[in-house]
C-alpha positions as CSV (number, residue, x, y, z in Angstrom):
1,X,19.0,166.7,14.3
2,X,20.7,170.2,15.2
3,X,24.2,169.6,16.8
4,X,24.0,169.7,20.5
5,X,25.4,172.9,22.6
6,X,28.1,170.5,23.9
7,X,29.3,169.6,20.3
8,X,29.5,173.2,19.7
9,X,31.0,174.8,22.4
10,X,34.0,172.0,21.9
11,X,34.9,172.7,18.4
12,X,34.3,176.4,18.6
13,X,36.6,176.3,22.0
14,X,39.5,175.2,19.4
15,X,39.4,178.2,17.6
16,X,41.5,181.5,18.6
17,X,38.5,183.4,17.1
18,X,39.7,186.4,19.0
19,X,42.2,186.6,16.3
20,X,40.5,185.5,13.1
21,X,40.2,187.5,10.3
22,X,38.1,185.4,8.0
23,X,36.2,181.6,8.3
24,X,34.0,179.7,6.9
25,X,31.3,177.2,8.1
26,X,30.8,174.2,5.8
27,X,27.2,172.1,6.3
28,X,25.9,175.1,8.6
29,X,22.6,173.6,9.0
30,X,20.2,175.1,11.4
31,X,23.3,177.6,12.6
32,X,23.7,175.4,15.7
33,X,27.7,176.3,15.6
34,X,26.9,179.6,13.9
35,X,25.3,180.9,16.7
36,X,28.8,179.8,19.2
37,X,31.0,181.2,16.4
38,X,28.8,184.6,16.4
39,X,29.2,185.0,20.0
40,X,33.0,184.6,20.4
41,X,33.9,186.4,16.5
42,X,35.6,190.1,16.7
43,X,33.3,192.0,14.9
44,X,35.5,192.9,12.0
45,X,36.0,188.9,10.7
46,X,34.3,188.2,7.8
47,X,32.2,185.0,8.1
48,X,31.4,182.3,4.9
49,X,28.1,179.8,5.6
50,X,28.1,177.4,3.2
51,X,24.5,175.1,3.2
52,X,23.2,173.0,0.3
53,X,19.6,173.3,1.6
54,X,17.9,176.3,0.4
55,X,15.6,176.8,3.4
56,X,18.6,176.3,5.8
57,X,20.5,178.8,3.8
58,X,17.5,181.5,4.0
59,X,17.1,181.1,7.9
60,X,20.9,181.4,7.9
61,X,20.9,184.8,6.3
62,X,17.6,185.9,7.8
63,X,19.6,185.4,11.4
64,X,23.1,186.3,10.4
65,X,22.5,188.8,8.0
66,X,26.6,190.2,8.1
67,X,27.5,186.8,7.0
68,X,27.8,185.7,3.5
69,X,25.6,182.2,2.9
70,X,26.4,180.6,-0.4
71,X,25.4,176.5,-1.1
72,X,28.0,174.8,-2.7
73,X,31.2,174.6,-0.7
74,X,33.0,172.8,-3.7
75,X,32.9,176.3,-4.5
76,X,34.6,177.9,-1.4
77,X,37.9,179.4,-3.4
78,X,35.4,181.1,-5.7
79,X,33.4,182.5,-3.4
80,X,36.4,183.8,-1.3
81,X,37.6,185.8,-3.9
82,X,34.8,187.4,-4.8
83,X,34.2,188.9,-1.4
84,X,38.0,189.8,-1.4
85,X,39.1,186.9,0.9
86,X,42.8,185.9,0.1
87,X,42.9,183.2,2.6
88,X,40.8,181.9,5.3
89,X,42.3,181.3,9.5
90,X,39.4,178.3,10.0
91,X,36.8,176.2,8.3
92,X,34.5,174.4,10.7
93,X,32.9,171.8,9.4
94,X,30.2,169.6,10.0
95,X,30.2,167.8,6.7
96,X,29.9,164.1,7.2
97,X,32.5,163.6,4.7
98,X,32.7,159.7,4.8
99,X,29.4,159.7,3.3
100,X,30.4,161.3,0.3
101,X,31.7,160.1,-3.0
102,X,35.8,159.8,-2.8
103,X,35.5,162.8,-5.7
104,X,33.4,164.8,-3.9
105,X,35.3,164.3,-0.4
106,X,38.8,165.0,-2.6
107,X,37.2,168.1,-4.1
108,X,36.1,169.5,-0.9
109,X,39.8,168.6,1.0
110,X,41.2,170.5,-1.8
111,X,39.1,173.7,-1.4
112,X,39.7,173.7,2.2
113,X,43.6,173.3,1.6
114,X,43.8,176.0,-0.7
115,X,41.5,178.4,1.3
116,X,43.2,178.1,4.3
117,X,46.5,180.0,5.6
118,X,49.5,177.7,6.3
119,X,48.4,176.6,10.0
120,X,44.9,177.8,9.7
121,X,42.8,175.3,12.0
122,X,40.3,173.0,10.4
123,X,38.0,171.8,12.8
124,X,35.7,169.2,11.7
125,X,33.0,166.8,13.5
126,X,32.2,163.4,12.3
127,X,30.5,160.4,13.7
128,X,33.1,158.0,13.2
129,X,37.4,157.7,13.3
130,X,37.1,157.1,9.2
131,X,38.0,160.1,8.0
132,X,41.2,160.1,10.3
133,X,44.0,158.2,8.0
134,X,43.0,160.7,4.9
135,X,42.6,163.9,7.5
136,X,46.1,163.0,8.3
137,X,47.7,163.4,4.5
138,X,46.6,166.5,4.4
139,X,46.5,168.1,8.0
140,X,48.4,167.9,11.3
141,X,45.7,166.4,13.4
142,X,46.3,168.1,16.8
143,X,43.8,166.2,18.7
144,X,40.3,164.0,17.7
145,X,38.0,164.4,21.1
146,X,34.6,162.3,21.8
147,X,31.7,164.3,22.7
148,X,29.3,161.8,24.0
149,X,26.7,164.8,24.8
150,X,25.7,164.4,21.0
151,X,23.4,162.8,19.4
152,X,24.8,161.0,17.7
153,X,28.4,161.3,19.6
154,X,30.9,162.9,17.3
155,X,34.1,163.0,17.3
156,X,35.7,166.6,17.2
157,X,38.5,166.6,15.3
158,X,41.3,169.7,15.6
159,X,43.5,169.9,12.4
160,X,46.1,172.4,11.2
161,X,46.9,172.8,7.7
162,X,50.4,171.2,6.6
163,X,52.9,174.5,6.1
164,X,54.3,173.0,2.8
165,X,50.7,172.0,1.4
């Protein structure tokens, strides 16, 4: 099920998008944030979708064609670099990373801590608190907020990256 309009507007409301140069979308799904981020994004900010379904992926670029889909976000610093991206301001996320394998979620913590810019924001949505204690080596969580307009409710969780990480 897409991610309601009330799940979006509260994590894209935690981004200064006004500012950002470059960000990335992990699990971008039906574009349900997308479109929010699209809407708020100078038009000069480069934009990475990353979506492991293929069909997803191609209504992705079919909508947003000035944004760069690619399917694997265990590849996110690869694909940065190859479309000149040093480092990223955000990564929004709507992985559900508690479901994943500990390698899988360590490999895609480590991507994001390398793409992003010492204090970049990672916001993230998940439907549980789990994730919080390991969020927490690796980012500053500034505030985890329910949004009970979701269905499921999710929790929205604002991070920023540790400066000596």
């Amino acid at each position: 099920m897409p991610s309601s309009r009330f799940l979006a507007t509260k994590m894209v409301s935690s981004i200064p998008l006004h500012n950002v140069k470059a960000v990335a979308e992990l699990g971008a799904g039906t574009g349900a944030i997308t479109r929010f981020i699209n809407k708020r994004l100078s038009g000069s900010a480069k934009v990475l979708l990353f979506e492991m379904d293929d069909l997803m992926r191609k209504n992705l670029q079919s909508e947003y064609p000035d944004f760069i889909s690619h399917p694997n976000a265990c590849h996110l610093v690869e694909r940065m670099k190859q479309e000149g991206i040093e480092q990223l301001d955000c990564i929004v996320s709507g992985l559900p990373f508690f479901n994943f394998s500990s390698e899988l979620r360590e490999t895609l913590l480590e991507q994001t801590i390398k793409a992003l810019k010492p204090g970049g924001a990672f916001i993230a949505f998940q439907y549980s608190l789990q994730m919080k204690k390991q969020f927490s080596e690796h980012f500053i969580i500034e505030k985890i907020e329910l949004v009970p307009f979701n269905f499921p409710p999710a929790f929205v969780y604002t991070c920023r990256k540790k400066e000596n990480l």
